[in-house]
C-alpha positions as CSV (number, residue, x, y, z in Angstrom):
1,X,47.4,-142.7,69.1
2,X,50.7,-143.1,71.3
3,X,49.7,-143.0,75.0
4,X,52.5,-144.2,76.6
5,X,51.3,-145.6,79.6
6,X,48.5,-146.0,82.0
7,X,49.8,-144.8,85.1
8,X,47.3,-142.8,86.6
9,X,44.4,-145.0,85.8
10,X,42.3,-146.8,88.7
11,X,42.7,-150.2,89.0
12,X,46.5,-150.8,87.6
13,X,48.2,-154.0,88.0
14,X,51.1,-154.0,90.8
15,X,54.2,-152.7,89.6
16,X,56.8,-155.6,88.6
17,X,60.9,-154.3,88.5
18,X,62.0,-157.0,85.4
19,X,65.7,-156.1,84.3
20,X,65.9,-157.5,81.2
21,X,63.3,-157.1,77.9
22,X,63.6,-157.9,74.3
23,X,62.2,-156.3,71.9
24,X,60.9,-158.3,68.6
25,X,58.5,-158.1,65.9
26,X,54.8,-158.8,66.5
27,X,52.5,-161.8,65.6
28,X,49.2,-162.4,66.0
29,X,49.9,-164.7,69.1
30,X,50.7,-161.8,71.0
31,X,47.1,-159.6,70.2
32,X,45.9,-161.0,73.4
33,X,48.5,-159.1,75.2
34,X,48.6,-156.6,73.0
35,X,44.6,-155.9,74.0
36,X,45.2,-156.3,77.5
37,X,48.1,-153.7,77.5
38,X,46.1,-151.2,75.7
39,X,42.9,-152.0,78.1
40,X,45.4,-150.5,80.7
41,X,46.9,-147.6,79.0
42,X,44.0,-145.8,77.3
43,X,40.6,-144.5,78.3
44,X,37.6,-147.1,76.7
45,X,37.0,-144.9,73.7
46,X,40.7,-145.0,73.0
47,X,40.7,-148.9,72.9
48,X,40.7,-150.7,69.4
49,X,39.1,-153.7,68.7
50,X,40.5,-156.9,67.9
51,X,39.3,-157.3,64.2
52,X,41.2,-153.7,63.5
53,X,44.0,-155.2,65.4
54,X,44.3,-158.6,63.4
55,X,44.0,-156.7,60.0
56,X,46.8,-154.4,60.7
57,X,49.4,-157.5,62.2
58,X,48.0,-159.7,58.4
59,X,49.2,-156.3,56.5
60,X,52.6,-157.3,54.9
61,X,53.8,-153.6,55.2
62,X,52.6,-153.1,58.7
63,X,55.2,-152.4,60.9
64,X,54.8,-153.4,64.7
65,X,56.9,-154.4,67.1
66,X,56.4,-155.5,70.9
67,X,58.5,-155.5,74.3
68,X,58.7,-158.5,76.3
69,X,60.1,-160.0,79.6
70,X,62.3,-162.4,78.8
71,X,62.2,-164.2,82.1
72,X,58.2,-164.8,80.9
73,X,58.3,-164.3,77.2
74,X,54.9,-161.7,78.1
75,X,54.5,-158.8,76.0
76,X,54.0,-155.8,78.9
77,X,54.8,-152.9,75.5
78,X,53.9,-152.5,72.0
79,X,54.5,-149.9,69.1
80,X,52.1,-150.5,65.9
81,X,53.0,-148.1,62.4
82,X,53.5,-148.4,58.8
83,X,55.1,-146.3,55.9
84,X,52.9,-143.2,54.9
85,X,53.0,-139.8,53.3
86,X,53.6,-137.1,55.9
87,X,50.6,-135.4,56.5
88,X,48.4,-137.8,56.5
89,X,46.6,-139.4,59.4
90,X,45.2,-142.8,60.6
91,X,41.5,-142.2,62.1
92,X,40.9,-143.9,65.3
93,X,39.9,-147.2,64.2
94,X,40.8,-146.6,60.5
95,X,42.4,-149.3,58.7
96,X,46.2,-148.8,58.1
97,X,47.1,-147.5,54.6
98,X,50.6,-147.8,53.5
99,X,52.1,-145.8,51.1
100,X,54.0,-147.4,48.1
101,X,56.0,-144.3,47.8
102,X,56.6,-143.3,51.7
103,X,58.6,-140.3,53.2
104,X,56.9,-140.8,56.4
105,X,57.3,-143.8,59.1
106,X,53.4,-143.0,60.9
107,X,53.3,-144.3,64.6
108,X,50.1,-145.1,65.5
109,X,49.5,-146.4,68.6
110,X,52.9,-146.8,71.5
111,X,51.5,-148.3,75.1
112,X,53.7,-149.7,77.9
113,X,51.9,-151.4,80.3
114,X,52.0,-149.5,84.5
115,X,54.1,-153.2,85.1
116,X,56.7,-152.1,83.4
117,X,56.8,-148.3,83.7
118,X,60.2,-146.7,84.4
119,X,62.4,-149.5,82.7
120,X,62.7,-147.3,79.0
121,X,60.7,-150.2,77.2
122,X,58.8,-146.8,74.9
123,X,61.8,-145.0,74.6
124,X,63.3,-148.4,73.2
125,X,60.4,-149.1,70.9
126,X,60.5,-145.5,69.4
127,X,64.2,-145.7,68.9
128,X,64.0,-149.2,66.7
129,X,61.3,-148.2,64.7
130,X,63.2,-144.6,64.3
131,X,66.3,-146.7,63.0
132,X,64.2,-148.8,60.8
133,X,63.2,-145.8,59.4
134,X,66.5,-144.1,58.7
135,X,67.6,-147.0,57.0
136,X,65.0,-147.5,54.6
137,X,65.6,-143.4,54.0
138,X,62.3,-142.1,55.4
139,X,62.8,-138.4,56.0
140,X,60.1,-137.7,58.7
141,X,58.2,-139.3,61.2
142,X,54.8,-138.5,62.7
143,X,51.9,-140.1,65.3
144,X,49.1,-138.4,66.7
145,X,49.5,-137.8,70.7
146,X,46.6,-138.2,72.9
147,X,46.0,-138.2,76.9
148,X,48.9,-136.8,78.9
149,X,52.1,-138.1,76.0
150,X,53.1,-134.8,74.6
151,X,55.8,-134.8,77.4
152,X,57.4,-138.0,76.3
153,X,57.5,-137.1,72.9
154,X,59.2,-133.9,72.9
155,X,61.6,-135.6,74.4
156,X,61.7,-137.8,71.5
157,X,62.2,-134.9,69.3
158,X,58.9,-134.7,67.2
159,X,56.8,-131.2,67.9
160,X,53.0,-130.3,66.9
161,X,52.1,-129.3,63.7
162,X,49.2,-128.4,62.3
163,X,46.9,-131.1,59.4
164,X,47.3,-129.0,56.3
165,X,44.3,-130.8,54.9
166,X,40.8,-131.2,55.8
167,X,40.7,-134.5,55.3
168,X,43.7,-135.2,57.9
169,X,42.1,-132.7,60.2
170,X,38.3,-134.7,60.0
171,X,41.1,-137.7,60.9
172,X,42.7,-136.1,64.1
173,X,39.2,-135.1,64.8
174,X,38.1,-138.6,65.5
175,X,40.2,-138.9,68.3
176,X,38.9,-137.6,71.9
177,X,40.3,-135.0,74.1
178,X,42.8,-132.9,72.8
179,X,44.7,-135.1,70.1
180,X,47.2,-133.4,68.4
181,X,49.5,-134.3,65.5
182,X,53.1,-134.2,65.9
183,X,56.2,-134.6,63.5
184,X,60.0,-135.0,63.3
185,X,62.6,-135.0,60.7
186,X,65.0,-137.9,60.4
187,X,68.7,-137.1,59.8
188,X,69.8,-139.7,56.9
189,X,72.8,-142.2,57.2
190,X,75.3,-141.4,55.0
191,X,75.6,-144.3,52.5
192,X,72.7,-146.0,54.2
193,X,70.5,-148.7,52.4
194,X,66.5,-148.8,51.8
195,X,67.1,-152.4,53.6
196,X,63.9,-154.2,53.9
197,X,63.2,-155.0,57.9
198,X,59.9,-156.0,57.4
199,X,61.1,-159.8,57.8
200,X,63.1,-159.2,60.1
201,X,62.2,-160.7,63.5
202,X,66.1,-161.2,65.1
203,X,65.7,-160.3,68.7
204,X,67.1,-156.8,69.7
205,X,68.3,-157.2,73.1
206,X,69.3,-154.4,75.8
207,X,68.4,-154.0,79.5
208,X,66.7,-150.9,80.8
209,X,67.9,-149.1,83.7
């Protein structure tokens, strides 16, 4: 349910200006940030609970990574997915069900905290996972867009389209406002590998302008 941000939203913590971020895989010592950021990026009935949250970090083919400040080593961003079949689509609050034969990296959930709105951390998080995804020869991408995000990700390149099943539409369904479900094809490397980045937690650093 990528919602960017939660800019907008009484009650958001001052804005901070850090320069510098890393961006790493997820563990379950960070689902206390992760819940706080999400607290301030979605509406209450967007918000998933904790036990969904530690299920989907112990999955070994979930794929989630998180932005941090390296100056306080505090998550303030987070992207949660995991291979699927395009098409289909996580209910709100539905456990994560990889596919063993996946054309389809799903995003499920992107938030950047208001604290560090304006330093590129989504853009960055959408990018790795998009790479990740490219080399293990995934051919499409999707995520369901809630709130106010469709601006951000057409700029990412993905575009609505409509569930072609019921069963992915009673999915979409579950989410609040006017969810809609939104795709992209991948152009493939040439000679690229299916390399296996679901160990890998090697810091990916960049600063954000």
């Amino acid at each position: 349910m990528p919602g960017i941000d939660g800019s907008g939203q009484d009650g958001c913590p001052a804005r901070t200006t850090p320069s510098m971020f890393s961006l790493r895989r997820a563990r379950p010592a960070d689902l206390p940030a992760i819940l706080a950021v999400q607290a301030q990026c979605y509406a209450p009935q967007l918000n998933e609970p904790l036990s969904i949250w530690q299920q989907r970090l112990q999955h070994p083919a979930a794929l989630c990574w998180v932005a941090e400040a390296q100056a306080t080593a505090a998550p303030l961003a987070y992207l949660a997915g995991y291979p699927a079949c395009l098409g289909s689509i996580t209910a709100l609050n539905g456990d994560f069900l990889p596919a063993t034969a996946a054309n389809c990296l799903y995003l499920h959930d992107l938030a950047v905290s208001p604290v560090a709105n304006g330093h590129g951390l989504g853009g960055a998080l959408v990018a790795e996972a998009l790479r990740m995804a490219q080399a293990r020869q995934w051919p499409h991408a999707a995520l369901v867009c809630v709130q106010d995000a469709a601006p951000f990700w057409h700029k990412q390149g993905f575009t609505v389209t409509e569930p072609a099943t019921g069963e992915s539409r009673a999915a979409l369904a579950t989410y609040p406002g006017a969810a809609r479900y939104m795709t992209r094809a991948l152009p493939m490397q040439q000679g690229a590998t299916r390399s296996d980045f679901a160990n890998d937690c090697r810091f990916r650093q960049a600063r954000f302008r």
